[in-house]
C-alpha positions as CSV (number, residue, x, y, z in Angstrom):
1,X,35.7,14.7,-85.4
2,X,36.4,12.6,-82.2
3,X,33.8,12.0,-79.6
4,X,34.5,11.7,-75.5
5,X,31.3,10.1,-74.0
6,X,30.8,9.6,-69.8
7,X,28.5,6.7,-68.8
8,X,26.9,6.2,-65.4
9,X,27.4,2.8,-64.8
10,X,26.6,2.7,-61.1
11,X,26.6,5.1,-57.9
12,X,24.0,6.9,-60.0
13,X,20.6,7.5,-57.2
14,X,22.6,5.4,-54.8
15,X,25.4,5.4,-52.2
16,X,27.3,1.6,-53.6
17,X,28.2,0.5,-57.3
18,X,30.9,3.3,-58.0
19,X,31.6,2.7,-61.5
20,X,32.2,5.5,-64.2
21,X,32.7,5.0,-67.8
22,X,34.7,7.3,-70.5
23,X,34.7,6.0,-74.0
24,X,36.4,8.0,-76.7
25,X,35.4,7.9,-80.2
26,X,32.1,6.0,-79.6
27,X,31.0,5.9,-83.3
28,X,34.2,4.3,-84.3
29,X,34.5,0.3,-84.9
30,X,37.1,0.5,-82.3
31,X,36.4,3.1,-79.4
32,X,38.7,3.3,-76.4
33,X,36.9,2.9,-73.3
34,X,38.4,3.2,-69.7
35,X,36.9,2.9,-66.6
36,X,36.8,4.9,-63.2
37,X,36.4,3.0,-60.2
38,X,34.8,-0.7,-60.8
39,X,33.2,-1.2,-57.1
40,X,30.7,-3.5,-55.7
41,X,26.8,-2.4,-55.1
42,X,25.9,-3.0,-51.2
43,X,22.7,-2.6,-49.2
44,X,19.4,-3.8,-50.5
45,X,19.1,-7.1,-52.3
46,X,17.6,-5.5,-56.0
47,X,20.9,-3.9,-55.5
48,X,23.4,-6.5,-54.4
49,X,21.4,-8.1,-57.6
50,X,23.1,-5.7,-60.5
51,X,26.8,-7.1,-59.1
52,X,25.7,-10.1,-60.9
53,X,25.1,-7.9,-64.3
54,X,26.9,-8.0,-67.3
55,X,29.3,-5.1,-67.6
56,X,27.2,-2.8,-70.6
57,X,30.3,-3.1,-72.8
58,X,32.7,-6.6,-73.0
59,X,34.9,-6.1,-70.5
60,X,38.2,-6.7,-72.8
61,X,37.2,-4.0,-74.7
62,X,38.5,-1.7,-71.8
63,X,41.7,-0.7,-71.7
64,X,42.0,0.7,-68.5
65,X,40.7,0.9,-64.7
66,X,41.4,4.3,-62.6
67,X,41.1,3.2,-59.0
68,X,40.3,6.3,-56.6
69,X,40.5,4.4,-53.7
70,X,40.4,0.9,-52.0
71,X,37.4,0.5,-50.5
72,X,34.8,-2.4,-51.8
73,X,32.1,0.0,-53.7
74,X,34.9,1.3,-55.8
75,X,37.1,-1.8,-56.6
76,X,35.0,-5.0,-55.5
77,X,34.2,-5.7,-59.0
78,X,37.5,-6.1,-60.3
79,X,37.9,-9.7,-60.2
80,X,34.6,-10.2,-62.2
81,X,35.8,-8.0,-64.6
82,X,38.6,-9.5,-65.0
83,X,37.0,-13.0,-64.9
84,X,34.7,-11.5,-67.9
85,X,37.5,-10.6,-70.0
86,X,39.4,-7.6,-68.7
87,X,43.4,-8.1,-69.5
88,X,44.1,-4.2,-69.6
89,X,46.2,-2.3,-66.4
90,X,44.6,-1.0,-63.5
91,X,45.9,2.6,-62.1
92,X,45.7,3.4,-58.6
93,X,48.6,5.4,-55.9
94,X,50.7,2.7,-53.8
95,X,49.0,2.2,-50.7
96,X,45.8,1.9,-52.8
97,X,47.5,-1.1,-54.4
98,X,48.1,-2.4,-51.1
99,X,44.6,-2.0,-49.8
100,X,42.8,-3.0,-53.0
101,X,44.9,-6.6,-52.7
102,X,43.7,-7.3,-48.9
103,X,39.9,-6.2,-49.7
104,X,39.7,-8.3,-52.5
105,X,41.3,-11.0,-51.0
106,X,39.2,-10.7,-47.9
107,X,35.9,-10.1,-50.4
108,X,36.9,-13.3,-52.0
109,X,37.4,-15.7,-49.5
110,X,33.9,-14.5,-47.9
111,X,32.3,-15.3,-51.1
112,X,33.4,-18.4,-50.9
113,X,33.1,-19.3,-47.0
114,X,28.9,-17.6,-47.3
115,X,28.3,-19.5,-50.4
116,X,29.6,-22.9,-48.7
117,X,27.8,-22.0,-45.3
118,X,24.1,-21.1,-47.0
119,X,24.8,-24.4,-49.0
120,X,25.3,-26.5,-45.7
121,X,22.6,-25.3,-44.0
122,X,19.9,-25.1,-46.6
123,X,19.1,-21.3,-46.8
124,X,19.9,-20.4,-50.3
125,X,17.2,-20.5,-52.9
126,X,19.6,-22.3,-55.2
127,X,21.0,-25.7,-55.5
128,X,24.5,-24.8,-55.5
129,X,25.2,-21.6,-54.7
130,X,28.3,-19.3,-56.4
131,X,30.4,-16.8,-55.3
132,X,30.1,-14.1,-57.3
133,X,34.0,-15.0,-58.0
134,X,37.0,-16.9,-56.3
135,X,40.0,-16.5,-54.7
136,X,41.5,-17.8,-57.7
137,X,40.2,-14.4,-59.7
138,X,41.7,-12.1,-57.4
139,X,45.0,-13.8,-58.1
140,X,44.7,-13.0,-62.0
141,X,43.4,-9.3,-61.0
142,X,46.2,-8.6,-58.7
143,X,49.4,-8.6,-61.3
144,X,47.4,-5.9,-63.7
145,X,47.8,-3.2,-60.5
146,X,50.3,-0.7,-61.8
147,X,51.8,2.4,-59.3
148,X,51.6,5.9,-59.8
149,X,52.3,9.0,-57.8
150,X,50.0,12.0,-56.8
151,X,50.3,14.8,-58.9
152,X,52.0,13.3,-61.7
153,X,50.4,13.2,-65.3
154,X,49.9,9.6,-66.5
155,X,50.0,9.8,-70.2
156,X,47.6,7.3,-71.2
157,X,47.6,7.6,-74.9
158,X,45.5,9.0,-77.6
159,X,45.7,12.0,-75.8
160,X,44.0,11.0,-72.8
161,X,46.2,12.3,-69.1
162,X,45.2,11.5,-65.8
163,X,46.3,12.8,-62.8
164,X,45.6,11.9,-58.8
165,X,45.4,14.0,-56.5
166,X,45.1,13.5,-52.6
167,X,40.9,13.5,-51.5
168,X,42.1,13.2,-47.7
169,X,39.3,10.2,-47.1
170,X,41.3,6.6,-47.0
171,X,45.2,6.2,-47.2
172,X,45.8,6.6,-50.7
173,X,42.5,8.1,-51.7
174,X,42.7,9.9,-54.7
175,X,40.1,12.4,-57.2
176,X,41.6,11.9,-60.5
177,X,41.5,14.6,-63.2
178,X,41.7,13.5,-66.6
179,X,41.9,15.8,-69.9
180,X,41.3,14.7,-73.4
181,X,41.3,16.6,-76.4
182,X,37.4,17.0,-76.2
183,X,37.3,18.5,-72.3
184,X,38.2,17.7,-69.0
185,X,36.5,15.6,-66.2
186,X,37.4,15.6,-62.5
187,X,36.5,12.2,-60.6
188,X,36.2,13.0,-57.0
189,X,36.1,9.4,-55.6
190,X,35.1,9.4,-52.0
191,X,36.4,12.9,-50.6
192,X,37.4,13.7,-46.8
193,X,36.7,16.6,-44.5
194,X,38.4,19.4,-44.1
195,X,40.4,17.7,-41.4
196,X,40.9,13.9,-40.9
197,X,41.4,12.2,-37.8
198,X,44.3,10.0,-38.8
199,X,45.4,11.5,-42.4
200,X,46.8,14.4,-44.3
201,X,44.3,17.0,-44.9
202,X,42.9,17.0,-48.6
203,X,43.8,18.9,-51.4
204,X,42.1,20.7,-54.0
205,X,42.6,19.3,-57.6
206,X,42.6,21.6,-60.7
207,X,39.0,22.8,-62.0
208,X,37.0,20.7,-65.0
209,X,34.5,21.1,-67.1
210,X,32.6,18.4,-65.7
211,X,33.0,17.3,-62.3
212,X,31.7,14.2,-60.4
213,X,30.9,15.2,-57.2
214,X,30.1,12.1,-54.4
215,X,27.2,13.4,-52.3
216,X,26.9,10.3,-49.5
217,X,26.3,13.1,-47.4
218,X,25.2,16.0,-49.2
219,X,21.7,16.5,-47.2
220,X,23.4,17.5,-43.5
221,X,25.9,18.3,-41.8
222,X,28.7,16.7,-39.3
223,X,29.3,17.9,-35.7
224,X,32.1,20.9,-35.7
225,X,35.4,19.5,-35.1
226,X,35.9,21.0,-31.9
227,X,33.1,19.6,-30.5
228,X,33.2,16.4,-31.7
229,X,34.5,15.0,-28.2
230,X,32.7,11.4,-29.2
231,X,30.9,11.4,-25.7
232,X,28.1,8.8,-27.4
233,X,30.5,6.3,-27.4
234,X,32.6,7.1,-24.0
235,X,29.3,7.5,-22.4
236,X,28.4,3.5,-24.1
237,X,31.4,1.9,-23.4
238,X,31.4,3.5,-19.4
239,X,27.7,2.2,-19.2
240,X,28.3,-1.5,-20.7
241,X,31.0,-2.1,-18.2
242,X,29.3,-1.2,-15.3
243,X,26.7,-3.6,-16.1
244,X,29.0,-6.7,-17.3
245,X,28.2,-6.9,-21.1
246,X,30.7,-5.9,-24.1
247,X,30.6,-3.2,-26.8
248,X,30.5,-4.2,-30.5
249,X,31.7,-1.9,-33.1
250,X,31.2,-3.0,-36.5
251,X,33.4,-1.0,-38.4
252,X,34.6,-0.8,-41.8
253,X,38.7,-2.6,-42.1
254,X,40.1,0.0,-44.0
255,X,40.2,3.5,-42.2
256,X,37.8,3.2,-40.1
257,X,39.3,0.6,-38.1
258,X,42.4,3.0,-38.2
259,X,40.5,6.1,-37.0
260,X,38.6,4.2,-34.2
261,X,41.4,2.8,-32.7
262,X,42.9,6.4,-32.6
263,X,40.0,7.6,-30.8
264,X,39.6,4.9,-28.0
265,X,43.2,5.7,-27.4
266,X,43.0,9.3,-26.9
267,X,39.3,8.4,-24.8
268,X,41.4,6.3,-21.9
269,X,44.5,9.3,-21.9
270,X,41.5,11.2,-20.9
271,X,40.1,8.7,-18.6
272,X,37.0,8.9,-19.9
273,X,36.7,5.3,-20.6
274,X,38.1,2.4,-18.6
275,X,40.8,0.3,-19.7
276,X,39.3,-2.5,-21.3
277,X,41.0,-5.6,-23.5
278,X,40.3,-4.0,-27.5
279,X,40.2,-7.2,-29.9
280,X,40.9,-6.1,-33.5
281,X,38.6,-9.4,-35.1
282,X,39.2,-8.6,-38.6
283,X,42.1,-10.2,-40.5
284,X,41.6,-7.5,-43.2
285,X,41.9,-4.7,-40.4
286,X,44.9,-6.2,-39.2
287,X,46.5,-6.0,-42.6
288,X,45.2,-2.9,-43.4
289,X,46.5,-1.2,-39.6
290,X,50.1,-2.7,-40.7
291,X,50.0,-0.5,-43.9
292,X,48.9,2.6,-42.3
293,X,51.4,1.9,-39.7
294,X,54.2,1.1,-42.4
295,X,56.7,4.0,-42.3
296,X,56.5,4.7,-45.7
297,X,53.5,6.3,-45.5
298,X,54.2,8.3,-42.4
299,X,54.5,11.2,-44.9
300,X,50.6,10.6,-45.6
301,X,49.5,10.8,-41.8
302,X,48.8,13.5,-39.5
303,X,52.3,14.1,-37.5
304,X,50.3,14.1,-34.1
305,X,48.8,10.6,-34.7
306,X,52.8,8.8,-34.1
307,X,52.2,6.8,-37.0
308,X,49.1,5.0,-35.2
309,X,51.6,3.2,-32.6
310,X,49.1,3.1,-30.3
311,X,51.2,1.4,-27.4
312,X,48.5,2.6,-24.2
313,X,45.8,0.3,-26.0
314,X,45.5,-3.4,-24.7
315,X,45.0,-4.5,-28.4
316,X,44.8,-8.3,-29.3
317,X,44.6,-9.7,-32.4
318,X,42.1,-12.1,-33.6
319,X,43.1,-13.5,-36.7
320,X,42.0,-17.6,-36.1
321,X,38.0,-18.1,-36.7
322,X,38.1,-20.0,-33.3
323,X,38.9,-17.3,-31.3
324,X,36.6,-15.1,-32.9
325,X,34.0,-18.0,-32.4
326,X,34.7,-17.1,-28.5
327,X,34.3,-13.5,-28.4
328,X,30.1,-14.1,-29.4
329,X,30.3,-14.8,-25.8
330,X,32.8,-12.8,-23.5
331,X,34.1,-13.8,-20.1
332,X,34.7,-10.0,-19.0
333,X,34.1,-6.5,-20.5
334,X,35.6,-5.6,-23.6
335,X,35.3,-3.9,-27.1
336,X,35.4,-6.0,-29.9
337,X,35.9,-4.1,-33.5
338,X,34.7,-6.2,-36.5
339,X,34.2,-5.7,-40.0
340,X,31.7,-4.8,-42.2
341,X,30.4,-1.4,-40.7
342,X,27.5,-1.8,-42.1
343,X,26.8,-5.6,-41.1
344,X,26.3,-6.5,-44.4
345,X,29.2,-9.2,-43.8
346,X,32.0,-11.2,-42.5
347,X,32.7,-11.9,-38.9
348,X,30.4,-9.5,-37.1
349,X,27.3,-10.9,-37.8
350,X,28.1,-14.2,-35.9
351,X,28.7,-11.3,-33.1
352,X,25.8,-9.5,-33.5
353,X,23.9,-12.9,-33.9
354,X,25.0,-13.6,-30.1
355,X,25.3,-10.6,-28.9
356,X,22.1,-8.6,-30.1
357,X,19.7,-10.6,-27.7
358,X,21.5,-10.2,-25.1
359,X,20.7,-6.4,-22.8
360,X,24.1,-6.3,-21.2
361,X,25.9,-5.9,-24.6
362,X,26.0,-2.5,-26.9
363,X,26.6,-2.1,-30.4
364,X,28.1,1.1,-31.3
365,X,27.7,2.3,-35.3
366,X,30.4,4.8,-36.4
367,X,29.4,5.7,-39.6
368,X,27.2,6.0,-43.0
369,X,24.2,3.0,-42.6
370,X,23.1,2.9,-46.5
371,X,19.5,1.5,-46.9
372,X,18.9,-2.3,-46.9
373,X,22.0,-2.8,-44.7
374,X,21.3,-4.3,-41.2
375,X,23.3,-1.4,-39.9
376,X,20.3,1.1,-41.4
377,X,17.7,-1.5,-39.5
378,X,19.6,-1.0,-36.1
379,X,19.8,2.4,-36.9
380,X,16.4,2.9,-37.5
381,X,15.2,0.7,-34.2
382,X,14.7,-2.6,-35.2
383,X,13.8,-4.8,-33.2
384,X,14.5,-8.0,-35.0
385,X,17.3,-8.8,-37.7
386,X,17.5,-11.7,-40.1
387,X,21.0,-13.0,-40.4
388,X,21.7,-16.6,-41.7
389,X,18.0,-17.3,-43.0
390,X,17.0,-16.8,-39.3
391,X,15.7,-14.1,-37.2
392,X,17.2,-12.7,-33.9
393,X,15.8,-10.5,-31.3
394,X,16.9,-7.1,-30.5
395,X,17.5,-6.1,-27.0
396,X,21.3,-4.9,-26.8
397,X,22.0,-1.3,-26.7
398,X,21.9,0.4,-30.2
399,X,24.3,3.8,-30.0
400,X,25.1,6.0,-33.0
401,X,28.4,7.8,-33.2
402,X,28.4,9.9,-36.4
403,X,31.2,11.6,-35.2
404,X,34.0,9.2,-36.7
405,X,32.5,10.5,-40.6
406,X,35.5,10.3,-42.7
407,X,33.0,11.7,-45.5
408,X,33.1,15.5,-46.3
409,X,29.6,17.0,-45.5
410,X,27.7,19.3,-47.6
411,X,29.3,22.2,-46.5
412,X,32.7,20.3,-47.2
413,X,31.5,19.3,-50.5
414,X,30.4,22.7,-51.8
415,X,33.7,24.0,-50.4
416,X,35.2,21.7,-52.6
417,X,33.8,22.6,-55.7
418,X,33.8,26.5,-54.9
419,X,37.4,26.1,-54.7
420,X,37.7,24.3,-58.4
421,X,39.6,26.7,-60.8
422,X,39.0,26.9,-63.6
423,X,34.5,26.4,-62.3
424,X,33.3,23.3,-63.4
425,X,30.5,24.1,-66.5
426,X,27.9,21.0,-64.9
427,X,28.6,18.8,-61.8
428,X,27.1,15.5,-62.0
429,X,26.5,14.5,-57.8
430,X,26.9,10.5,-57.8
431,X,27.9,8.0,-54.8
432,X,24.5,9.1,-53.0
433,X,21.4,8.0,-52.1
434,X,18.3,9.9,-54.1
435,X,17.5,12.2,-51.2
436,X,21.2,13.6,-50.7
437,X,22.2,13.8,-53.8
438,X,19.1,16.4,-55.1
439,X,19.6,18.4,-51.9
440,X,23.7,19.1,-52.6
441,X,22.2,20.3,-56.4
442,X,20.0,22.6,-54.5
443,X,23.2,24.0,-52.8
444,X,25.2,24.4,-55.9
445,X,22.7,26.2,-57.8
446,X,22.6,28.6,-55.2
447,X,26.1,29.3,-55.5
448,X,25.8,29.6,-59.3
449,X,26.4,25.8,-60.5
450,X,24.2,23.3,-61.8
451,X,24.3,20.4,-60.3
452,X,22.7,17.3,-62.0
453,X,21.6,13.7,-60.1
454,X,22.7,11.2,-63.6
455,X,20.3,8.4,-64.1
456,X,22.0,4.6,-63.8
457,X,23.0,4.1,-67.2
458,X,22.7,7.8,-68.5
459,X,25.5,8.8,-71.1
460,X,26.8,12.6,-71.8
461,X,28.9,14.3,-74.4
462,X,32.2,15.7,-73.0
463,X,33.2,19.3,-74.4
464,X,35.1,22.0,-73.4
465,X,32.7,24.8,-72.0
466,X,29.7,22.2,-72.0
467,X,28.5,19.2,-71.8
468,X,25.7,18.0,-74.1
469,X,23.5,15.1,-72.8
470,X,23.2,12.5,-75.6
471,X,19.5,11.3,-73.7
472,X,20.5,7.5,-74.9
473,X,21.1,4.7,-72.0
474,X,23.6,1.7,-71.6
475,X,22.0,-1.3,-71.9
């Protein structure tokens, strides 16, 4: 009799890591295993730590990699995989292709450019540091991406069918639904609210036996849609000018650079902010805005958004690092976006690093802060960050806007599973820190379901009706 097993590989008791692990026939000499997201940990260093791991089976023994969406905790592993053996094909929509080749790209050449800076100037604890892979990796990952189209069954052999459907959170974001002969399992991946800023509304994929639920934010609740009039950061940016200093808004490349950019546009049709010079300082951003602008995904946008033209912005580009080196110390008032959006990364840490000591300046955070970022530690008041094996004061403006959440809420979430039919037998709540994660179990029990926080490295038997936990772990 034929075995489906599910392994919890990472995004098990934390937010980062997403990686999710079906493996049929498990007793066999030859069991097929394919994966479900293969994303990067973030956040605190014991974390960052397990992206250096050795995958818990050889990677060419997988046959296949199901991509929910693009961003780097769900496909920033990929290269290493694939530098540790993985030759299988990769299965993601189109414009999650797109965006998976200009994060890993980007990712790459970070890796690189940090492990060459700590060399120079002394701060890494090893001789010669190592990316965790090259650019040269991500150009052997890139040619095993393969296409396919929402709501079309992927026959993937030995009985095994997938299927995405649209989760409404990043342009081509995707749950995927797959059935075997032994029970079905729906993959949420990252899933948006009810209504997104800049996309199509989400849709609600067929019901599972076992479902894997995110639950980044399944301990609160956003602001109502109506009133989310994002006065936190009108109210910054109005302030900052007045007094001479910029506002920084680390922000994540893909989406949220997007949404954002959609906001400040609709802020100054208002007049409620002043028309200020809006440097996009990202290369990946930039590349990422051209897809969501490309018009063959204006079928995947909200038609009120006009395909993110954007034409009463005063938007400049900053693709050249010397440029960017110039905006740590602007001439005049502006708004300078700049990934990562948590800090953890890239060009806005040499802008926080110039910008934090001085008062005039703001920084403005727009989303999820997971712990051990330096987004979390401005969040939480610091008054000191250590960037660059040196500390710098804090005595800019700190402003929270957790208005531009792109992440359903509880309420969202449980909407999203009440509306599952056929009712999932166990939901397994992943993608959240420890605290978030038991409190959206707490809500589906009292709606009747039982919800289940997984263990990093816990494995489960698939079957129809039920799911029987196996109590072994992956080494």
């Amino acid at each position: 009799m034929r075995t489906t097993t599910l392994s919890f590989i990472g995004a098990a008791g934390t937010v980062t890591g997403s990686q999710h692990l079906l493996t049929l026939d498990a007793h066999l000499p030859q069991p097929r295993h394919i994966l479900v997201d293969c994303g990067m940990y973030q956040g605190p260093r014991e974390l960052r730590r397990l992206n250096w791991s050795d995958f818990p089976i050889p990677p060419a023994e997988i046959t296949d990699v199901l991509l929910t969406h693009a961003h780097m905790d769900h496909t920033g592993l990929l290269p290493r995989l694939v530098k540790q053996g993985f030759q299988g094909t990769i299965w993601c929509t189109e414009a999650t292709a797109e965006l998976t080749e200009i994060v890993l790209r980007d990712s790459a050449h970070l890796q690189e450019r940090d492990a060459e800076f700590a060399q120079a100037q002394g701060y890494s604890k090893h001789r010669t540091p190592e990316p965790l892979y090259r650019v040269t990796d991500v150009e052997r990952t890139l040619p095993l991406l393969r296409v396919v189209d929402f709501d079309t069954p992927l026959d993937l052999g030995d009985g095994v069918v997938a299927t995405w459907i649209r989760a409404g959170h990043i342009l081509g974001s995707a749950s995927i639904h797959v059935s075997t002969e032994e029970g079905t399992i729906l993959f949420s991946g990252d899933l948006g609210r009810h209504t997104h800023p800049v996309l199509r509304a989400r849709e609600i994929p067929p019901g599972a036996d076992v479902v894997l639920i995110e639950s980044t934010y399944g301990d609160r609740e956003h602001f109502e849609p109506e009133a989310a009039d994002h006065e936190p950061l009108a109210d910054a940016i109005r302030r900052t000018a007045e007094r001479g200093g910029s506002v920084l808004i680390p922000a994540f490349a893909v989406d949220r650079t997007e949404v954002v950019l959609q906001t400040l546009a609709l802020l100054q049709d208002e007049g409620r902010i002043p028309k200020l010079p809006v440097y996009v300082d990202s290369p990946m951003a930039l590349d990422s805005l051209r897809i969501y602008q490309a018009s063959r995904y204006r079928e995947e946008l909200r038609e009120d958004v006009n395909g993110l033209k954007l034409p009463q912005l005063d938007v400049r580009e900053v693709r050249d690092s010397q440029e960017s080196e110039r905006l740590n110390r602007p001439d005049r008032p502006c708004i300078i976006i700049s990934a990562s959006g948590m800090a953890t990364g890239g060009r806005v840490l040499h802008h926080l690093e110039h910008m934090l000591p001085d008062e005039r300046h703001t920084v403005v955070l727009t989303g999820y802060q997971a712990l051990g970022t330096r987004g979390r530690s401005l969040a939480e008041g610091a008054r000191q960050l250590k960037m660059h094996g040196a500390y710098v004061a804090v005595r800019a403006e700190v402003v929270r806007d957790e208005e531009f959440s792109v992440h359903a809420d509880a309420s969202e979430l449980l909407d999203w599973v009440k509306a599952l039919d056929p009712p999932p037998q166990q939901v397994f709540c992943v993608h959240g820190e420890a605290d978030s994660a038991t409190a959206l179990t707490e809500l589906l029990a009292q709606e009747g379901f039982m919800g289940i926080v997984p263990q990093r490295g816990e494995r489960v038997r698939v079957r129809s009706g039920k799911v029987r936990k196996r109590g072994d772990r992956l080494e």
